[in-house]
C-alpha positions as CSV (number, residue, x, y, z in Angstrom):
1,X,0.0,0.0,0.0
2,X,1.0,3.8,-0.8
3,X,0.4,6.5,0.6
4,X,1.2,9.9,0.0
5,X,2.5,12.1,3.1
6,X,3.9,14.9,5.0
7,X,7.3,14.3,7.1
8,X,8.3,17.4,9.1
9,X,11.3,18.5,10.3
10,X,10.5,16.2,13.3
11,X,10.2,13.3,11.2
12,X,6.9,13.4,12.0
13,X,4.4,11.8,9.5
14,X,1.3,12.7,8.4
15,X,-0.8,11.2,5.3
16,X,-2.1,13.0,3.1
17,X,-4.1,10.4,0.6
18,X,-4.0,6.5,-0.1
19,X,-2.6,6.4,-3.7
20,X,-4.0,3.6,-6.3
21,X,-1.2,1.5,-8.0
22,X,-2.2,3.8,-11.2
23,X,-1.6,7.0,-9.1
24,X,1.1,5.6,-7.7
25,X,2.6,5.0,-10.8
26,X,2.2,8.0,-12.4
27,X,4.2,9.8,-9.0
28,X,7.0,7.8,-9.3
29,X,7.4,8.4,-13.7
30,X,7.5,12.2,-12.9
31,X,10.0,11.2,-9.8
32,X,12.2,9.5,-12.2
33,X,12.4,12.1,-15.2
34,X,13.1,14.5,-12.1
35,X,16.0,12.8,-10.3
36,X,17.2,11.7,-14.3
37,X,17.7,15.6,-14.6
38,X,19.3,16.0,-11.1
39,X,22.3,13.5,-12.5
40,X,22.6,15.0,-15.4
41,X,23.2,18.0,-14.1
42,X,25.0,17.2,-11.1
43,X,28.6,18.1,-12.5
44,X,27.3,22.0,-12.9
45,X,26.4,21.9,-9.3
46,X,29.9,20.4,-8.2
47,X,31.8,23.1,-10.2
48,X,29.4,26.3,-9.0
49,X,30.2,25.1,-5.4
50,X,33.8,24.6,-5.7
51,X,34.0,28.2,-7.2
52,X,31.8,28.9,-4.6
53,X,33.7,27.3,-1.7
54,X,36.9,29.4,-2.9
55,X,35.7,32.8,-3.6
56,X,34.5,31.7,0.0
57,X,37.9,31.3,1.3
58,X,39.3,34.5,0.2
59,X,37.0,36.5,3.0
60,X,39.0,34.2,5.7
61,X,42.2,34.0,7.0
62,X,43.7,30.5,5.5
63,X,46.8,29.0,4.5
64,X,47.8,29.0,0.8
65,X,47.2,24.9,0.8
66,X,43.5,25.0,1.2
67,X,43.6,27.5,-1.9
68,X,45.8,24.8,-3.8
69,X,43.2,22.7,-2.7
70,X,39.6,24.1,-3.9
71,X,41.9,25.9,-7.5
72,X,42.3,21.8,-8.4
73,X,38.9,21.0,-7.2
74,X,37.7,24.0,-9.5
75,X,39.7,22.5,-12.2
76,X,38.6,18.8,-11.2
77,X,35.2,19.9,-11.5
78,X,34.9,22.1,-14.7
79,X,36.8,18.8,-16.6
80,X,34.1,16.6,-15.0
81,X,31.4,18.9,-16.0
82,X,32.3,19.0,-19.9
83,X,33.1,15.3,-20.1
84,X,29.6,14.4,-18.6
85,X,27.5,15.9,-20.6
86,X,28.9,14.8,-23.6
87,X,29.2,11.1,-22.6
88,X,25.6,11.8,-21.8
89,X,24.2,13.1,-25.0
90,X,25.9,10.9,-26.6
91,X,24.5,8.2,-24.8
92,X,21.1,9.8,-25.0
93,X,20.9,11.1,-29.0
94,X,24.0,9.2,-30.4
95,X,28.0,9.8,-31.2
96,X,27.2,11.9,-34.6
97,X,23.6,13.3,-33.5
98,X,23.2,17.0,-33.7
99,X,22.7,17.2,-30.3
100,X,26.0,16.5,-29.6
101,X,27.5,18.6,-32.3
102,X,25.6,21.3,-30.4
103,X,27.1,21.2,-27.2
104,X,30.6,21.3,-28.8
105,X,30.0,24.5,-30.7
106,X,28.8,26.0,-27.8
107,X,32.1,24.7,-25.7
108,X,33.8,26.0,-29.2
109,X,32.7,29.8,-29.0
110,X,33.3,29.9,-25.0
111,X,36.8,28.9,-26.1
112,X,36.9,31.4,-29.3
113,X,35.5,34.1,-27.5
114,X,36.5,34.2,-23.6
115,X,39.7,34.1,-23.0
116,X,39.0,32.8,-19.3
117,X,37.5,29.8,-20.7
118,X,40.7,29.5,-23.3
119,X,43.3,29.8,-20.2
120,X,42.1,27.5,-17.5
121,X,41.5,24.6,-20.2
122,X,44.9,25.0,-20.8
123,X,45.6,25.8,-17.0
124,X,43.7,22.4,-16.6
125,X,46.4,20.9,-19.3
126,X,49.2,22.3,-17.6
127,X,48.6,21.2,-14.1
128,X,47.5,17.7,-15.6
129,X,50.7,17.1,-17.3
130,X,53.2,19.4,-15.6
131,X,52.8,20.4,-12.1
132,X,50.9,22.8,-9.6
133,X,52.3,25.9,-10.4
134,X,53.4,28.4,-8.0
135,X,50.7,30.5,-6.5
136,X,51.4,34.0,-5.3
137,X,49.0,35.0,-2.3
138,X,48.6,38.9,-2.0
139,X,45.9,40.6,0.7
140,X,45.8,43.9,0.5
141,X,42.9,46.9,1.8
142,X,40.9,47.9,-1.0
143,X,39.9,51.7,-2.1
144,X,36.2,50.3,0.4
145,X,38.1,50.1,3.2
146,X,37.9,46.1,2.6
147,X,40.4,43.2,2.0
148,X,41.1,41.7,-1.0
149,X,43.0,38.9,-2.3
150,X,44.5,38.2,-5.3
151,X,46.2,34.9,-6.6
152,X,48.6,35.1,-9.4
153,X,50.2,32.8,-11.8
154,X,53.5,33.6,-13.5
155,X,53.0,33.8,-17.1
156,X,56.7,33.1,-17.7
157,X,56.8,30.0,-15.5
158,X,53.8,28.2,-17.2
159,X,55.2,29.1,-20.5
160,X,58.5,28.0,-19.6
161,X,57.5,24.7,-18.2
162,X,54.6,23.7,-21.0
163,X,55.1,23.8,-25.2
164,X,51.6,22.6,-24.5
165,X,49.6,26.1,-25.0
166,X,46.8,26.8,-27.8
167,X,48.7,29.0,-30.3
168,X,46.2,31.4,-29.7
169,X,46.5,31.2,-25.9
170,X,50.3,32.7,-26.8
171,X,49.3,35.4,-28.6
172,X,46.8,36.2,-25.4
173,X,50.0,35.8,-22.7
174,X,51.8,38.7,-25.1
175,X,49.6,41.8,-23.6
176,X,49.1,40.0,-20.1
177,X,51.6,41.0,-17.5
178,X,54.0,38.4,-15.9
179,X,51.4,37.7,-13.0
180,X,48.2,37.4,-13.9
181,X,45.8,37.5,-11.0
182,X,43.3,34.5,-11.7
183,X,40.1,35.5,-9.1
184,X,37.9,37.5,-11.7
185,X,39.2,34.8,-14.4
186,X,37.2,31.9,-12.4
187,X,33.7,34.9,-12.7
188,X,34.5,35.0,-16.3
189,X,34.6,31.2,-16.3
190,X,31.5,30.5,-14.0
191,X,29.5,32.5,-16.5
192,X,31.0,30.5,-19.6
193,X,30.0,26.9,-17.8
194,X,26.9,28.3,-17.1
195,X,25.5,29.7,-20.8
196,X,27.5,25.8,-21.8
197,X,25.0,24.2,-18.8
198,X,22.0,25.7,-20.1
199,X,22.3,24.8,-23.9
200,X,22.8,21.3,-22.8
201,X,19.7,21.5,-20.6
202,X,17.6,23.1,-23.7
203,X,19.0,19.9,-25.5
204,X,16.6,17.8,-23.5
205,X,13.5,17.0,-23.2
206,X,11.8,20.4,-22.3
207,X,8.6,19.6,-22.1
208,X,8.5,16.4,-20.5
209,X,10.3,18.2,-17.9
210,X,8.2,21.2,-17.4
211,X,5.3,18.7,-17.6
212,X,6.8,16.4,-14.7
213,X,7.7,19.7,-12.6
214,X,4.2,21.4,-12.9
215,X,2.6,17.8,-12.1
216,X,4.5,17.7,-8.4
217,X,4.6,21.2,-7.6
218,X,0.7,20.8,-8.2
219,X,0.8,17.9,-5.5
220,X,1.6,20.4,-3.2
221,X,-1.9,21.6,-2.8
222,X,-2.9,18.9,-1.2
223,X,-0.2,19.8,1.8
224,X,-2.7,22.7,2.9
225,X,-1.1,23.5,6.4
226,X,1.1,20.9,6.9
227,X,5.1,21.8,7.2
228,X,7.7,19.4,5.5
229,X,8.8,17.4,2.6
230,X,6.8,15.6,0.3
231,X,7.2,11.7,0.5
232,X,5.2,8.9,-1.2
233,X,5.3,6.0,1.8
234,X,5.2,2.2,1.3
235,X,4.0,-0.3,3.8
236,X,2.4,-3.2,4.7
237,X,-0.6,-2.8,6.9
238,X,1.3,-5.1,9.2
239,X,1.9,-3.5,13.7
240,X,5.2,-2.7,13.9
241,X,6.4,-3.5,10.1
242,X,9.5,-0.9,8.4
243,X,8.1,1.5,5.8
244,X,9.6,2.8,2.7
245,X,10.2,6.7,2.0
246,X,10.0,8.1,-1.5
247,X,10.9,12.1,-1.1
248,X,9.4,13.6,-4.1
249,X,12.0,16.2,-6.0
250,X,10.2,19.3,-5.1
251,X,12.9,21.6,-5.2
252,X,14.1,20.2,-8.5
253,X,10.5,21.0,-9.8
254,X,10.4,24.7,-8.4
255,X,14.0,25.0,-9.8
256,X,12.8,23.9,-13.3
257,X,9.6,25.7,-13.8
258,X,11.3,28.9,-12.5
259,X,14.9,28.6,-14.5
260,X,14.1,26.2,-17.3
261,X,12.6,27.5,-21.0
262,X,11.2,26.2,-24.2
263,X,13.5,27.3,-27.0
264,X,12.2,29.4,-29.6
265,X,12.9,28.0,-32.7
């Protein structure tokens, strides 16, 4: 039997309605199109938090390892993120489909037309093949009276220690100074992985999404006053028998509805 409920922050329980195996069914389809699309873009998330987690650090007082640390997560994570979704739209539309063709142009112009994006994917080179370079650490008060950070690459070292640059990454290095301070570079890049996110996402299925979102969040009228998360629960009408929790993705839904749009063709 299935039910569909309320638990609180208490993990308190309260039913809602008993679900027919059809209704049941139906749940659990839009559940699964829902947490398909929370994999798929799982990567994004993993690369906004590291950037996150280190523009965090540069309001603290910490040693230069933990910025070593999250600049190769950073890296880690914006490889991850580009390797995904391609091995999933390939998987999903084929090798040669025009999906997939898609994504790459739009990897393509980041790269032709953001020279952030073109330095830390050969940054991401460098430290895969070479070495961590040298990171120079440099607080200093602001004209607001606040402290800033800066961390800067040599431009000679990584040219010095790599014949692995894009040729048209060298012609960048010629009007950048020595040290190039890399903290607005990763704002630049955040907003290339981002426009790169979203025209994967639009190369889904929109509609089946929306339609899956706007079927929960519409479940959520049935909460009236109750506080808590949504859960479908499975038992058997047995005293003392475990039950089964399904949370349903409501903030996946909200997240879709809000942020996600049908292309205009």
């Amino acid at each position: 039997m299935h039910k569909l409920g309320i638990l609180d922050k208490n993990k308190k329980l309260d039913f809602l309605k008993n679900l027919t195996s059809a209704e049941h069914s139906l749940i659990v389809t839009h559940i699964h199109i829902l947490t398909d699309f929370d994999k798929q873009t799982e990567k994004f998330r993993l690369f906004k938090n590291a950037i996150k987690d280190l523009k965090g650090l540069l309001n603290t007082e910490d040693s230069s390892n933990n910025y070593n640390r999250l600049i190769l997560e950073v890296m880690s994570t914006f490889r991850a993120f580009l390797d995904h979704w391609e091995t999933e739209l390939k998987r999903k539309f084929g090798k040669k489909s025009s999906e997939v063709e898609s994504f790459k142009k739009s990897a393509s112009f980041e790269f032709d037309n953001s020279f952030s994006y073109r330095f830390f994917s050969g940054f991401r080179n460098y430290i895969q093949h070479v070495c961590v370079p040298t990171f120079r650490i440099n607080s200093f008060i602001n004209d607001k009276n606040a402290i800033e950070t800066k961390i800067s690459v040599s431009k000679n070292e990584l040219l010095g220690t790599f014949d692995g640059w894009n040729s048209i990454l060298i012609d960048d290095f010629k009007d950048k100074p020595d040290l190039i301070n890399i903290i607005p570079l990763f704002d630049e890049l955040f907003e290339s992985v981002k426009r790169i996110n979203d025209t994967a996402i639009n190369l889904l299925n929109i509609k089946d999404l929306l339609n899956s979102s706007n079927f929960l969040l519409g479940l959520k009228k049935l909460q009236g006053s109750y506080k808590g998360d949504l859960v479908i629960v499975e038992f058997e009408n047995v005293p003392g028998s475990l039950i089964k929790l399904k949370f349903l993705p409501i903030w996946t839904a909200d997240y879709i509805v809000k942020n996600v749009k049908i292309s205009k063709k």
